[in-house]
N, C-alpha and C positions, 0 to 999 in steps of 0.2 A: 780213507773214508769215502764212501760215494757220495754224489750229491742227491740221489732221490728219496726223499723223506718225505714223507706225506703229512699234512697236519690231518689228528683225528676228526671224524666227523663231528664228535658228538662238544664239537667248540665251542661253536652259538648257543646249544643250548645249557651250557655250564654257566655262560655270560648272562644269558639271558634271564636264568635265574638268581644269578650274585648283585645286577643291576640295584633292580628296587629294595635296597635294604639301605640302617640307618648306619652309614659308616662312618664314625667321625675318627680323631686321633686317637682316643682311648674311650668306649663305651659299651656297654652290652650286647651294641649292635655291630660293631665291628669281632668282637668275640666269636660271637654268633658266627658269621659271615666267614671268617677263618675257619670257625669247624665246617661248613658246605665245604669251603676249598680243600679239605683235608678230606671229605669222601669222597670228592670229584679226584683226588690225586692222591690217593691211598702211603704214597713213598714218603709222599712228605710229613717235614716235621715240624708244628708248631714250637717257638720260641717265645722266652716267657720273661718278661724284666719286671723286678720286683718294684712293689708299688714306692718305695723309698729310695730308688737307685740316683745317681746323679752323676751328671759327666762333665764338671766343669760348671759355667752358670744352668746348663739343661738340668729338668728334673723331668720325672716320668711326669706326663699331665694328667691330670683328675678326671677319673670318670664322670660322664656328662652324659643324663637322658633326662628324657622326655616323659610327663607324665602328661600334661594338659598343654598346647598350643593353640591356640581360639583367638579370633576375631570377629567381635559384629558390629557392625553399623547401628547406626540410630535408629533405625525401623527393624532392631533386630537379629538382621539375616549376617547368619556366619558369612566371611570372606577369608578367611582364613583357617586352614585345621593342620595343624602340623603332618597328622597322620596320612592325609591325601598328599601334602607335598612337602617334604621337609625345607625345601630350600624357601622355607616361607617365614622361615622363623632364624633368626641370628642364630647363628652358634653359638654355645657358650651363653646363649640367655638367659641371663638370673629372674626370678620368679621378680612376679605380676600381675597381681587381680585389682581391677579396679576400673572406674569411669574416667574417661580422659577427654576432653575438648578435641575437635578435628585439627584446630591448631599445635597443639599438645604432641597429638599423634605425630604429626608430620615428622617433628622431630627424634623420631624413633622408628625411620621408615627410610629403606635403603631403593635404591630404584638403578634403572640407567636408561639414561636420557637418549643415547645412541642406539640402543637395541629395545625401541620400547612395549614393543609387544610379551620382552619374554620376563621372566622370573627370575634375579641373579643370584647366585650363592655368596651371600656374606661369611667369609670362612675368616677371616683373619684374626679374630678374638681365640680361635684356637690357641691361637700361638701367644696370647696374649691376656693371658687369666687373672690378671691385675685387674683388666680393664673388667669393670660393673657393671655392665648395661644391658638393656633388655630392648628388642624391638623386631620389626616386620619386612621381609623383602617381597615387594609387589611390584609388576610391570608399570614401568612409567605412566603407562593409557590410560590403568586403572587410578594409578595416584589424582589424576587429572580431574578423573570425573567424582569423587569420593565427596560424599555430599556434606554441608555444613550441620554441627551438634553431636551427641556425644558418642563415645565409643566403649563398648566392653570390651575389657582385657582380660584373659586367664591365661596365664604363664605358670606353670608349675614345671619345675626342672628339679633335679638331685645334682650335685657335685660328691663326689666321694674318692677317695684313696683305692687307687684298684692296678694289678700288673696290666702292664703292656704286653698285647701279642704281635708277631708276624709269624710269618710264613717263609719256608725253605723247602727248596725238591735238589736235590742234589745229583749229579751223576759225574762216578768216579771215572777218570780214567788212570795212562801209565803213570801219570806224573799228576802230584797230589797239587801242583799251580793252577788256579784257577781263577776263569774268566766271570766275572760275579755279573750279569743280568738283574737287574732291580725295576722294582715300580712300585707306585703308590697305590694303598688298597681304598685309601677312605675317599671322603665326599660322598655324602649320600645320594643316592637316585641315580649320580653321574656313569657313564658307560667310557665312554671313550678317554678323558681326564683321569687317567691313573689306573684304572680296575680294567681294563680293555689290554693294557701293559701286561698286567698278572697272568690272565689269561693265556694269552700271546709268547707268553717268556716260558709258562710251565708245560704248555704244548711244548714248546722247542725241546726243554730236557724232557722229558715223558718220549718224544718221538726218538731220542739219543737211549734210550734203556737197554738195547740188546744190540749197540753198537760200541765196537771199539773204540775209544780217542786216544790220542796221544796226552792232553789235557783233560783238567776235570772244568765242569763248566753248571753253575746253579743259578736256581733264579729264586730271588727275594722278594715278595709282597709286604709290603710293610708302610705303617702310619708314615704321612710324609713327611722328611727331613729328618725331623724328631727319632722316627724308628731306625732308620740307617746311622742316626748317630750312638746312640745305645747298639745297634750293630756294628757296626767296625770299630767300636770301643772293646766289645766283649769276642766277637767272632770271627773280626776279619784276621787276623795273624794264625789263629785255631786254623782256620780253612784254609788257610795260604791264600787271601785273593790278593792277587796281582791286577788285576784290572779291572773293569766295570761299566757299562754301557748302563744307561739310564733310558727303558724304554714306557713312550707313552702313546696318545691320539691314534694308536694302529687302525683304527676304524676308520680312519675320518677322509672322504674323499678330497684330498688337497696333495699339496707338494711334500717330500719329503725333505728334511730338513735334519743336519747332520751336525751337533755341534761338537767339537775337539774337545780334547783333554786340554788342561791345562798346558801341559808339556807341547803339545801342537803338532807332532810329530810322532806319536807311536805305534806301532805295526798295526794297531785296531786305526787310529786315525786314518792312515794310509789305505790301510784294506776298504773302510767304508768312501772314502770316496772311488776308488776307484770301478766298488759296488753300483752306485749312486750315477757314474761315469754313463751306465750303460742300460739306465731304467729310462722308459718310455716318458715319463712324467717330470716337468723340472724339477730337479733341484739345489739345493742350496749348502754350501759347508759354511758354516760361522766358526767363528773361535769362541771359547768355554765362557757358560752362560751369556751371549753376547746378546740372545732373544728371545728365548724364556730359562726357565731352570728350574731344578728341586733338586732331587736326593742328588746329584753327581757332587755337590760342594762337600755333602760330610764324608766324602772320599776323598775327593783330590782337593787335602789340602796338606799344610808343611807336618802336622801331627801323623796325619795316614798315613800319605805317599802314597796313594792307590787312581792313578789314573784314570778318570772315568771321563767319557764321554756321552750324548747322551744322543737319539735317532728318533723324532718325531715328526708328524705330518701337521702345518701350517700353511697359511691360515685355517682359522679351526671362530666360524660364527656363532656357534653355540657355545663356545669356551665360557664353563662358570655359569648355565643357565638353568633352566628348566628341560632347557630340547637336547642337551646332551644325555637321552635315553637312547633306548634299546633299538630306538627306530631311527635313530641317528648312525650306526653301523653299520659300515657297507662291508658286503663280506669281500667282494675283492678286492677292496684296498687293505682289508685284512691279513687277507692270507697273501698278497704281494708283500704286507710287511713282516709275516713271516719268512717266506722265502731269501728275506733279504738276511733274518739274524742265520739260516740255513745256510747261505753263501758265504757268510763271516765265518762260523765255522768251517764251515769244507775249504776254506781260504787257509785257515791259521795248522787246521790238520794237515795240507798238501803242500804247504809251500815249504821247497826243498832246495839246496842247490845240488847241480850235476855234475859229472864226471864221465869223462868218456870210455869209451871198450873197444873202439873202431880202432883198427891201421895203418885204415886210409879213410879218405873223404866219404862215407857211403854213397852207393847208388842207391836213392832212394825210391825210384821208380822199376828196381829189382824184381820180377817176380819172390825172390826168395826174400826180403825186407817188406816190399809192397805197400811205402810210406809217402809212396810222394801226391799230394793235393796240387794242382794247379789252378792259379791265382780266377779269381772270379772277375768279371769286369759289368758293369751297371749303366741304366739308363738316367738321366740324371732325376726327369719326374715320379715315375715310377718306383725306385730302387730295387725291382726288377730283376733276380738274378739271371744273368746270362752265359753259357756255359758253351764251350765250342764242341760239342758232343764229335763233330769228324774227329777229333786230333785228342777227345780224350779217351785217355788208357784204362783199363780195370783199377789199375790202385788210385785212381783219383775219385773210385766209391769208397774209397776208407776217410774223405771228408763226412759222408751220411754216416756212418760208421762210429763216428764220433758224436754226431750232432743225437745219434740213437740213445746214449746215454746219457741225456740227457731230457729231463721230463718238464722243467718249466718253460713254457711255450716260451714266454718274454725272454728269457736268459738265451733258449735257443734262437729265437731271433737275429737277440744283439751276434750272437753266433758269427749268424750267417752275412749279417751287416758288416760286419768288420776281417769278414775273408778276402777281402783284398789284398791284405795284407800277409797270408798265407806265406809268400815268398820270402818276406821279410823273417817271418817265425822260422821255416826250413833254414833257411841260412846261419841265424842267429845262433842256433841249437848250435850247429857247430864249431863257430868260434867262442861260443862262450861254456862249452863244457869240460870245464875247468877247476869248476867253484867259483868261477870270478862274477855271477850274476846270478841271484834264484829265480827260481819258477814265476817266482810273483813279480819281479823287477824285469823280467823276459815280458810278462803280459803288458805292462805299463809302457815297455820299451814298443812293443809292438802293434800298443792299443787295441788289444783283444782282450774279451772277458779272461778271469782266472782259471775256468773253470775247461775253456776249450784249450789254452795252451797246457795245462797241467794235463788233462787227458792226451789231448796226444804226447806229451813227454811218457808216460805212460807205456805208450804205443811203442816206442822207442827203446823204451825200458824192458819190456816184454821181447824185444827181436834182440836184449842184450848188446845194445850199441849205447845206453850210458848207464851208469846208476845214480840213483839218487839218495841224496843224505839231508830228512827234517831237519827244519831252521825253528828250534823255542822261540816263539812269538816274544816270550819275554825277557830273553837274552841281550844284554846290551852290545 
């Protein structure tokens, strides 16, 4: 598989119109919102849990909308309309019409005291349909100034018995083991929290359509927790998923942030740090949910067995607000976090171990081989490549030659940064072409991306001095 894969253009504007819609765990507006994803990605197929299913204490949750959300002050004026901003209104609020004391009110009024300008999303009633209550989330400022005497309330909501959906894009490859990509579709208005994920995850298969894998790899949109547990209840052994990354905040300019499987140790663990090793941007590997979490639990746990790990960008200030909109999305921190699920695969496709063809030690500086790179050496402020152009040969352009195929700038950088090491890799190849080391454990040994040692093995491969034999990602 090569690594140049282009994300479509027309990304932001699929996002950009999936944003403003009302998406809770189960409701007419997350319905809705699935059939858009379904013309925006023709392949895929909606998934349907009936409205009676149960998985243990889980039941499918009740559908819940909106018919009237209103608030006015004592002089009248609306401050509240659900339909301008949902996150203005509890989820899951049971009906309320009536006059209430500013006192009264208080107590049905969610805020945050640390971000007080924005709007927070009360979502946790979702999950918690017992609970009866009905009330408002307005920015701290505004709670402050909200003037003494009474208030109109109109709440009208429905609750009712309705299936659950998500969303699936599938792409097959040789082997029906697959790597399952998840995210969260709901929270209304929110961009970057969950639906920035779907986006993000169904680009990746949709750009895999006319390419070969060795693996099959899909990516699930679906209500949070709740829908992935109704999913690996009913689909995950159907599909064969073997693994799982739980991707979200792709938008959000911040660090990226890599948390492990439970397990702590499997060939996706491994591959993404050593991703992560070589981005521009700090970041962080924790262990499984150690700093936030969703759908990765109703996978990897002792009933699945399905290892997931999960790849998000933290800190994230708007997390749960109002300002987590459309204008909250940077596109290059976007398509950097595409790139990055793009490298996991061409990582898990390429990584091989080798075997030699040679009879002797190659000359690798051969015109007829024509492999050999010589080491780069640096200035320490600059990082500067300096190259001793007297004493270099023609085959030490088959370094550019390498660097050519490859198209994202940042990967080809890390490249070029960690050609120092050039000698170290020449040499390695041939003591370890054996089987006794893969492609991927040669990069890590030599601290180069995957991506440039595998191309030149490649290289090597092509003058018929080794061959190479795929390592199943999910082979113990």
């Amino acid at each position: 598989m090569n690594i140049n894969i282009n994300i479509n253009k027309d990304w932001f504007k699929n996002l950009k119109t999936l944003v403003p819609t009302y998406r809770y765990l189960n409701n007419d507006g997350i319905r809705n919102s699935f059939k858009m994803m379904k013309k925006f990605y023709p392949s895929s197929n909606i998934l349907k849990f009936g409205k009676n299913e149960k998985s243990g204490f889980w039941e499918i949750p009740l559908s819940w909308d909106v018919k009237i959300g209103q608030l006015f002050d004592p002089k009248g004026k609306k401050i509240v309309d659900y339909f301008k901003n949902p996150l203005q209104l509890f989820s899951n609020s049971k009906n309320f019409v009536g006059k209430i004391s500013k006192d009264n009110l208080l107590k049905h009024i969610y805020s945050d005291e640390k971000r007080p300008t924005l709007t927070p999303f009360h979502y946790r009633n979702q999950f918690r349909e017992n609970i009866k209550e009905w009330g408002f989330c307005l920015p701290f400022n505004q709670v402050k100034k909200l003037s003494k005497g009474d208030y109109k309330v109109k709440i009208k909501t429905q609750t009712k018995k309705n299936e659950m959906h998500s969303i699936i894009l599938n792409h097959k490859g040789a082997s029906s083991k697959t790597l399952l990509f998840v995210s969260h579709f709901d929270h209304p208005y929110q961009a970057n929290d969950g639906i920035a994920g779907s986006v993000a995850t169904f680009e990746m298969i949709k750009s895999l359509s006319k390419i070969k894998t060795k693996i099959s790899y899909s990516a699930l949109a679906t209500p949070e927790i709740i829908g992935s547990i109704f999913f690996a209840k009913k689909y995950a052994k159907k599909n064969n998923i073997k693994q799982g990354l739980m991707c979200s905040f792709c938008g959000v300019d911040s660090n990226f942030v890599y948390s492990r499987t439970s397990l702590e140790n499997t060939f996706t663990d491994k591959a993404m740090a050593h991703i992560l090793k070589f981005k521009k941007k700090k970041s962080k590997i924790t262990n499984f949910r150690n700093l936030v979490g969703a759908d990765e639990i109703a996978y990897d746990n002792v009933v699945n067995n399905i290892p997931c790990g999960s790849l998000y960008r933290w800190p994230y200030k708007y997390y749960h607000t109002n300002k987590d909109d459309i204008n909250s999305v940077d596109k290059k921190s976007f398509i950097e976090y595409f790139n990055i699920l793009k490298e996991l695969i061409y990582i898990i496709e390429n990584n091989s171990i080798f075997f030699n063809k040679f009879k002797s030690l190659p000359k690798l500086s051969d015109p007829r081989i024509n492999l050999y790179i010589s080491p780069r050496y640096w200035e320490d402020k600059t990082n500067k490549v300096l190259i001793d152009k007297k004493n270099q040969n023609k085959s030490d352009k088959e370094f550019n030659k390498v660097l050519d195929l490859i198209n994202d700038n940042e990967l080809k950088k890390a490249c070029v940064e960690s050609s120092q090491n050039i000698q170290l890799l020449q040499s390695l190849i041939s003591t370890k072409a054996n089987g006794s080391m893969s492609s991927f454990e040669l990069a890590e040994k030599c601290n180069m991306p995957f991506v440039f040692v595998n191309t030149y093995l490649d290289l090597w491969e092509k003058k018929k001095l080794i061959k190479k034999k795929w390592i199943d990602p999910f082979s113990k």
